[in-house]
N, C-alpha and C positions, 0 to 999 in steps of 0.2 A: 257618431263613432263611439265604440265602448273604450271602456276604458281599460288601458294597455299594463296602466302598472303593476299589479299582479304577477303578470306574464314576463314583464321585464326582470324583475326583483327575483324569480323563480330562474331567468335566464342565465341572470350577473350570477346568482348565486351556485347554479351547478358548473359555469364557464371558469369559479375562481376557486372551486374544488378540484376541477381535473386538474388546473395544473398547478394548484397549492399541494396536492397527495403528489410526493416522491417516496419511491422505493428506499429502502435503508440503504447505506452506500455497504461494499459488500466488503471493502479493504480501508480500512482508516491505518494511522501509524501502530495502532496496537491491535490489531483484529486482521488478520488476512494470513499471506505466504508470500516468504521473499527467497530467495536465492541468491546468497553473497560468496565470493570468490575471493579465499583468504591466502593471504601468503604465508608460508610453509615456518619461517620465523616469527610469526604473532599469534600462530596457532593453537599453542594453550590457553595464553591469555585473551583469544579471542572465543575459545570454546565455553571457556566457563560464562563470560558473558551470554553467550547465548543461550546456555542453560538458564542463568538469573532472568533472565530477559521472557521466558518462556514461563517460569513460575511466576512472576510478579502477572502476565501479560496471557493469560491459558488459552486463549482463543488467537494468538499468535505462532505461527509454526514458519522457524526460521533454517534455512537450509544453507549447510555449511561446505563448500567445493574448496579442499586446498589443492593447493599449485603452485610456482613458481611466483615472484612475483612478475618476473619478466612476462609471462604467461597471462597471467592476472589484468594487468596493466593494456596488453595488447584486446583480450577478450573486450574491455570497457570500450577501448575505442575503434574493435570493429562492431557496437553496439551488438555485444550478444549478451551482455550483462549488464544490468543498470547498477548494483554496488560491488565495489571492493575495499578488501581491509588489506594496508602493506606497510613497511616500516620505512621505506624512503619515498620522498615527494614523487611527484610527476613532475 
């Protein structure tokens, strides 16, 4: 019999590059696009954060929905919306 280990060592080594190579992740917390649902009294102070947030972060693009907070609040949990900003708890 010849001998295998070449072939082996040639094997391990492209079997633990395909699945060592992952793609870049395409959304991390500072890189991607969100869409947040703000309530109509934290508005300002939630606007300008988003401006800072946007220059500090330039490959972040944050989208701002005001509305009610009653509104706000319902949207999250008929899961149409993953964040909101409000001034009373849930």
């Amino acid at each position: 019999m010849k001998n295998n280990t070449p072939f082996l060592m040639f094997l391990m080594i492209v079997i633990s590059l395909s699945f060592g190579c992952q793609g870049e992740r395409s959304e991390t917390p500072t890189k991607g696009h969100v869409t947040v649902v703000v309530s109509e009294s934290v508005s300002p102070v939630i606007k300008l954060e988003e401006q800072t947030f946007e220059e500090l972060y330039p490959e972040a693009q944050v989208d701002l929905e005001f509305s009610t907070t009653r509104e706000a609040i319902a949207r999250l949990f008929n899961d149409s919306i993953t964040v909101i900003v409000t001034s009373r708890p849930l």
